[in-house]
C-alpha positions as CSV (number, residue, x, y, z in Angstrom):
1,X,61.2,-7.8,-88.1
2,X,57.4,-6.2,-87.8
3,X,56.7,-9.9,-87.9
4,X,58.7,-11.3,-85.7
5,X,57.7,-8.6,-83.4
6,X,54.4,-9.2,-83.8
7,X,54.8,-12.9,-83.1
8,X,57.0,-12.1,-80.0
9,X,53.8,-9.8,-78.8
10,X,51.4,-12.1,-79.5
11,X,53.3,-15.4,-77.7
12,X,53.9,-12.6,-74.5
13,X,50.0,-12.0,-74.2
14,X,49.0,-16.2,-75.2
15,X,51.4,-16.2,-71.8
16,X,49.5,-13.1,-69.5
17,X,46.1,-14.3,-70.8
18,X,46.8,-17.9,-69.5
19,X,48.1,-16.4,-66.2
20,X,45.5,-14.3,-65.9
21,X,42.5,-17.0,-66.5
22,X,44.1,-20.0,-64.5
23,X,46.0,-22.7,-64.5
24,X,47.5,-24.7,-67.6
25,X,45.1,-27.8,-68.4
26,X,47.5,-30.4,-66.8
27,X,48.1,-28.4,-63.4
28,X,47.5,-29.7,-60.2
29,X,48.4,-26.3,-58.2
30,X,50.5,-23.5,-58.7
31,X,53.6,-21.4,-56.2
32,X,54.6,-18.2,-57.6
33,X,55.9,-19.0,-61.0
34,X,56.0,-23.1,-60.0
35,X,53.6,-25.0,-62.0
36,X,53.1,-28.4,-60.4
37,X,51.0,-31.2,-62.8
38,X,48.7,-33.8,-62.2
39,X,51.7,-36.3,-62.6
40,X,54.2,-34.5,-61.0
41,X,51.6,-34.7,-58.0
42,X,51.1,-38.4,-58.0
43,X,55.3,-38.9,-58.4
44,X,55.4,-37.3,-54.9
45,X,52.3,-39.3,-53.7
46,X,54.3,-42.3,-54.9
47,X,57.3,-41.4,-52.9
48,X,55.3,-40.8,-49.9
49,X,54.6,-44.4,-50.1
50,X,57.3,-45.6,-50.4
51,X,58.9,-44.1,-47.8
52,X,55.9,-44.0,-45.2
53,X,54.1,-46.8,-46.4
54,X,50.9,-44.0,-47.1
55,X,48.1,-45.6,-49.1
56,X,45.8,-43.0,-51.4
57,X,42.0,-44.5,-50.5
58,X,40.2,-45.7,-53.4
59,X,38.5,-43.8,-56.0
60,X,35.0,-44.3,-54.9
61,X,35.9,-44.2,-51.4
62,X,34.5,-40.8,-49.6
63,X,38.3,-40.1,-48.7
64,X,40.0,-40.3,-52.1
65,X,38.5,-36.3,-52.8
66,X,40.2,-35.5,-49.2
67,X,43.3,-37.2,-50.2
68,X,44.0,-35.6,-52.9
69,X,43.1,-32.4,-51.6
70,X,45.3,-32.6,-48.6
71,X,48.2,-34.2,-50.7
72,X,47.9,-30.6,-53.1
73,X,48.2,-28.4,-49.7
74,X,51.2,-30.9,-48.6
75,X,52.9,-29.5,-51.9
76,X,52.4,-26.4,-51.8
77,X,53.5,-25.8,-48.0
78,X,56.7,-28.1,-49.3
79,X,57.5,-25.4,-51.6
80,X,57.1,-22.7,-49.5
81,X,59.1,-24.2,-46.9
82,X,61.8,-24.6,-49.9
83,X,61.7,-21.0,-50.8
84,X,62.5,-20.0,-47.4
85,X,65.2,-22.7,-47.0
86,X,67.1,-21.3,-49.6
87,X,66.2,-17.6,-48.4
88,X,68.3,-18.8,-45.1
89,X,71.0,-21.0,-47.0
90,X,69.6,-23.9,-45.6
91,X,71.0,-27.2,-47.1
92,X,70.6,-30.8,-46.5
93,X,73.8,-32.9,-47.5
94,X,73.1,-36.4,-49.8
95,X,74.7,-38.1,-47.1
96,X,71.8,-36.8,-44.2
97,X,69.4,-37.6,-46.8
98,X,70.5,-41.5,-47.2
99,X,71.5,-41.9,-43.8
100,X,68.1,-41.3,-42.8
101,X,66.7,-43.9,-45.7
102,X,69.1,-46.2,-44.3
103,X,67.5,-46.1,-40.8
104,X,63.8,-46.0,-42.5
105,X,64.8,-48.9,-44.5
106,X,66.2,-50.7,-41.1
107,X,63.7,-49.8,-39.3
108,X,60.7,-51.0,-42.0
109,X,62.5,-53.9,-43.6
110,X,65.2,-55.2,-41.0
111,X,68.9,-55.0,-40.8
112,X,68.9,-56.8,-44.5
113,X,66.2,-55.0,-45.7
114,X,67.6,-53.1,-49.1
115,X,66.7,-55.3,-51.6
116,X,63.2,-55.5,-50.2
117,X,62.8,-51.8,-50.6
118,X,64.1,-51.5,-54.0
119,X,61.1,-53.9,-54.4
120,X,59.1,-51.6,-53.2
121,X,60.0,-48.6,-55.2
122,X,59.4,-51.0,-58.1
123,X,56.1,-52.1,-57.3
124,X,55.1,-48.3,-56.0
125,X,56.1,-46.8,-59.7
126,X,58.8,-44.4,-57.9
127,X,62.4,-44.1,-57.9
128,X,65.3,-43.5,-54.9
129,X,65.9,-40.2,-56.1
130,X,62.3,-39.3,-55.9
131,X,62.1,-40.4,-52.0
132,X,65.7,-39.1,-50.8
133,X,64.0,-35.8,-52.6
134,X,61.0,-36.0,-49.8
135,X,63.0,-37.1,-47.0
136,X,65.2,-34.5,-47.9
137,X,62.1,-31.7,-48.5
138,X,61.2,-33.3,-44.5
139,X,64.6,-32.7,-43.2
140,X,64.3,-29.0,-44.7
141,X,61.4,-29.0,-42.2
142,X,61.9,-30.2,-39.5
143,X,65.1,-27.6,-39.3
144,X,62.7,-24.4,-40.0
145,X,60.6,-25.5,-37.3
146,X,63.1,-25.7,-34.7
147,X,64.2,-21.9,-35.7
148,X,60.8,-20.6,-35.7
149,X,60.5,-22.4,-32.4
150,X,63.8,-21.4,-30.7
151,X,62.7,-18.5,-28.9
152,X,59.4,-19.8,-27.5
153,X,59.2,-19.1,-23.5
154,X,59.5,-22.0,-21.3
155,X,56.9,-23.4,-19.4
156,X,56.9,-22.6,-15.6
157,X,56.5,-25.1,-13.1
158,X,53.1,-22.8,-11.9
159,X,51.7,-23.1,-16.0
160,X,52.1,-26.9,-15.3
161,X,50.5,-26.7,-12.3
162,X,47.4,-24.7,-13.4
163,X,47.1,-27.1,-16.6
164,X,47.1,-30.0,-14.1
165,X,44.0,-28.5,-12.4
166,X,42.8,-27.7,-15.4
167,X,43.2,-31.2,-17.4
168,X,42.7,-33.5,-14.2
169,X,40.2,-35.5,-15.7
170,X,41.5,-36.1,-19.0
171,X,45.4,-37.0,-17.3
172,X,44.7,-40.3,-17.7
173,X,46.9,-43.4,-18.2
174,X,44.8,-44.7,-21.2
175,X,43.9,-48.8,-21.8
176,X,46.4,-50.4,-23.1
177,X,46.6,-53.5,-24.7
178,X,49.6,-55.7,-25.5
179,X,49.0,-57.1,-29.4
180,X,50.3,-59.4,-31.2
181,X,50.2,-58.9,-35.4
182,X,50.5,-60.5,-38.3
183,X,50.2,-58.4,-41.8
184,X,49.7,-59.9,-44.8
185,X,48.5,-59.0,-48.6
186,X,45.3,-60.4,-49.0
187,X,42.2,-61.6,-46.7
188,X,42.1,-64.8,-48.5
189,X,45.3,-65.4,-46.3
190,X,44.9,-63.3,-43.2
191,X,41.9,-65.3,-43.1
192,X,43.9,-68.7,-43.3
193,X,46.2,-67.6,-40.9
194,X,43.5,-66.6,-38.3
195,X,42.1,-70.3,-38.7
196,X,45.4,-71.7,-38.3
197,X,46.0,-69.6,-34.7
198,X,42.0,-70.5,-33.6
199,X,43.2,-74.4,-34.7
200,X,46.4,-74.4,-31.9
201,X,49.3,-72.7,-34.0
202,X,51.6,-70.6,-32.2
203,X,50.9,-66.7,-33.2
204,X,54.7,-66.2,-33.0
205,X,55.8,-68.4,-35.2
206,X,52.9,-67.4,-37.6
207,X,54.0,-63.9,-37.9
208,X,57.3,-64.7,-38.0
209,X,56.8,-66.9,-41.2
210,X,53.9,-64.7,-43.0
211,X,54.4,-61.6,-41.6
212,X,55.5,-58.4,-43.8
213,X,56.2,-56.1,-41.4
214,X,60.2,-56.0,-41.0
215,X,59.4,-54.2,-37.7
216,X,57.8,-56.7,-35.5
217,X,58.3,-59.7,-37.4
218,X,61.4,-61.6,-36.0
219,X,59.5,-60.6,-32.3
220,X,56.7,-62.3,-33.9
221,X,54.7,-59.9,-34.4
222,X,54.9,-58.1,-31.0
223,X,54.2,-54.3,-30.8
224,X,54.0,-54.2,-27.2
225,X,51.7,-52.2,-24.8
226,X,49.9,-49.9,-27.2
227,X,46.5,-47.6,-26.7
228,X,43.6,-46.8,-28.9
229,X,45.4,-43.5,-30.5
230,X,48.1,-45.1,-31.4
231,X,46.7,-47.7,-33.5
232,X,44.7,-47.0,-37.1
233,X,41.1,-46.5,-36.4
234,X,39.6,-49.7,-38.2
235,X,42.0,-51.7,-36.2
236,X,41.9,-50.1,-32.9
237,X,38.1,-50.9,-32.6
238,X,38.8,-54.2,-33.4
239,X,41.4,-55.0,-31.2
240,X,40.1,-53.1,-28.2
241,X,36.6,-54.9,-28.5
242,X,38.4,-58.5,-28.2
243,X,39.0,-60.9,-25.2
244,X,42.4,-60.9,-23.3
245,X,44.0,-63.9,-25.2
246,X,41.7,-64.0,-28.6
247,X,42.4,-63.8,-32.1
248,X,40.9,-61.1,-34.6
249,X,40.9,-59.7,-37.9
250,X,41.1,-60.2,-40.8
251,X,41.1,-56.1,-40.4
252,X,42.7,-53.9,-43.4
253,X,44.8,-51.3,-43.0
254,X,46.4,-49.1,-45.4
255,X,49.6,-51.5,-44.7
256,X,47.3,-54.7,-45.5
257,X,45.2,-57.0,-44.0
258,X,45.7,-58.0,-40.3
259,X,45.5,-60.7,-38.1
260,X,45.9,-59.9,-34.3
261,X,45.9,-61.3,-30.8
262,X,45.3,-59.6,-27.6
263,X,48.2,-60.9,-25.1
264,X,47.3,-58.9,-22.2
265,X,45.3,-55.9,-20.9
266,X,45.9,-52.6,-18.5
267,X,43.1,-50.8,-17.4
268,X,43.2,-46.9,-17.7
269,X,43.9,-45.3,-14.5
270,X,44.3,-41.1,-13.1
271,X,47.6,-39.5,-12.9
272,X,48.8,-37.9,-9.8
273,X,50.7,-34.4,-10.5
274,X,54.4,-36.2,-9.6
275,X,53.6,-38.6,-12.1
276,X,52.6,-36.4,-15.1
277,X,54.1,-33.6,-14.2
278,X,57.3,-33.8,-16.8
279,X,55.2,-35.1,-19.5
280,X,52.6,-31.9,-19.2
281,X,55.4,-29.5,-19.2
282,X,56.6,-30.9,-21.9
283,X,53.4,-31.5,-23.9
284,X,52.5,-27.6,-23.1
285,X,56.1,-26.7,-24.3
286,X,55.0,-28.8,-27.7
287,X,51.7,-27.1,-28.3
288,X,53.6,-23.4,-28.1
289,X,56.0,-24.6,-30.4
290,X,52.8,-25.7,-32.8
291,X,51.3,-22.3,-32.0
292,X,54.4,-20.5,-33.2
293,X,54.5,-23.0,-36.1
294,X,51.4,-22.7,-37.5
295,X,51.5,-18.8,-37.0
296,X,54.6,-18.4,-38.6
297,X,53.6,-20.7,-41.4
298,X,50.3,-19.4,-41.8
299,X,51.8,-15.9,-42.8
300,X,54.3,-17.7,-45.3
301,X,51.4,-18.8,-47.1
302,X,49.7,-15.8,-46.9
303,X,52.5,-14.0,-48.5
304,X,53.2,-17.3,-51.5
305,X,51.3,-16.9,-54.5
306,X,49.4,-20.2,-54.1
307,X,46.7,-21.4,-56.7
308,X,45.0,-24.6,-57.1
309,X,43.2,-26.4,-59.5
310,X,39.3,-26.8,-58.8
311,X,40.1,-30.7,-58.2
312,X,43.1,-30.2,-55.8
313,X,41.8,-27.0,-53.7
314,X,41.9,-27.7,-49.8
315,X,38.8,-25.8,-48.4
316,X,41.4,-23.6,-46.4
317,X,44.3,-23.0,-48.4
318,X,46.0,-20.7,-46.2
319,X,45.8,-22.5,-43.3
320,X,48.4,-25.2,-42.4
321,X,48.4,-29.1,-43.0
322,X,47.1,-30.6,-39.4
């Protein structure tokens, strides 16, 4: 019995020791008593994905270090957010969780799109479960920030007014540029397909053919009036540097490499108060709600018990995921 007792001791201050000097070798970060690992990181990097299409930069790019960093804080905050979902007895169903695949899928892939995902899952190294986990973990989310949000004051028609005056000169309509695209998995042939549009093919029926995103493809490869902001930065410049009516790329993306072609151009022009009026009220409605957010959230992680490896710590762990 003295031994066993002794054993029992001993294993009980192995444990403190380890909790008092740091993580276990393996660990990525740590919540309270929730150890997450190295590969328990990259399985939720791998549903991300999936399901958003992310792409981790490569390892000797600048970004991969930020990446990684960032993907730690997204983590954590997830299981925070968790902890305080189940404080409240908040649940998402199976059912909410794969109807909203379904419309990701749709809207990704196409109405017939399933098997193309399941594909994907393969070729990410992730698993259904894994992703209806995250969207799930998103859903959990998005229905904490509405409560923290519900109380915020509305905006008065004088606040709008004085934000006007205030923002006159950045109200703009910005340039907008109506693109045609055509994604594809290698430069070898975006770069075919670029010669083919400069040699008289028609861009539509291109992207329809070669295209892989589900999204635009049967429009052949529309994605309509767009702006700078909206597009990924590599490809914005790209696109916003070229001709009404030319072709560019190739141009990677973290969804692959790009072809494009600039259909048409609007010029950016001032708004008058009538015209932006409901959007500023709204957008001033938005950033108190993100005020209230971030506030609320930033004493949540305040309170967690959050530690990071050296490799995975954000430089401001306490504050919240931009």
């Amino acid at each position: 019995m003295v031994v066993a007792a002794t054993m029992l001791m001993g294993a009980a201050s192995a444990i403190a020791y380890d909790r008092m000097t740091g993580l276990p070798d393996d660990a990525a970060l740590r919540v309270g008593e929730q150890v997450v690992t190295e590969a328990e990181l990259e399985e939720r990097i791998d549903a991300l994905r999936a399901l958003y299409g992310i792409q981790r930069p490569s390892e000797d790019s600048e970004k991969a270090d930020e990446f990684l960093r960032d993907a730690a804080k997204a983590v954590a905050v997830g299981i925070v957010l968790d902890d305080v979902a189940r404080e409240k007895g908040i649940d998402i169903s199976d059912k909410a969780a794969r109807d909203r695949l379904a419309e990701v899928i749709e809207s990704t892939f196409g109405a017939a799109g399933r098997d193309k995902f399941v594909e994907l899952l393969g070729q990410v190294g992730t698993s259904e479960k894994e992703v209806l986990a995250e969207i799930k973990r998103q859903q959990i989310s998005s229905r904490l920030l509405r409560d923290v949000t519900s109380d915020v004051a509305n905006v008065t028609k004088e606040e709008v007014r004085a934000a006007f005056t205030q923002r006159e000169d950045k109200l703009v309509t910005p340039e907008r540029r109506r693109l045609r695209n055509i994604v594809v998995s290698t430069k070898a042939k975006a770069k075919r397909l670029l010669g083919r549009a400069d040699a008289g093919a028609r861009f539509p029926a291109l992207a329809r053919k070669h295209s892989l995103d589900g999204r635009t493809r049967d429009d052949g490869g529309d994605l309509g009036f767009v702006s700078r902001e909206q597009l990924d930065s590599s490809y914005a410049k790209v696109a916003f540097n070229t001709a009404k009516q030319d072709y560019f790329g190739p141009v990677r993306t973290e969804h692959g490499w790009n072809v494009g072609k600039v259909v048409a151009v609007r010029a950016e022009r001032k708004l008058s108060f009538s015209e932006i009026e409901s959007n500023l009220r709204e957008q001033l409605r938005s950033e108190r709600e993100l005020d209230a957010w971030h506030t609320w959230l930033t004493t949540k992680l305040r309170e967690a018990d959050v530690e990071y490896a050296d490799r995975f710590r954000p430089p401001e762990p306490e504050a919240p995921p931009e």
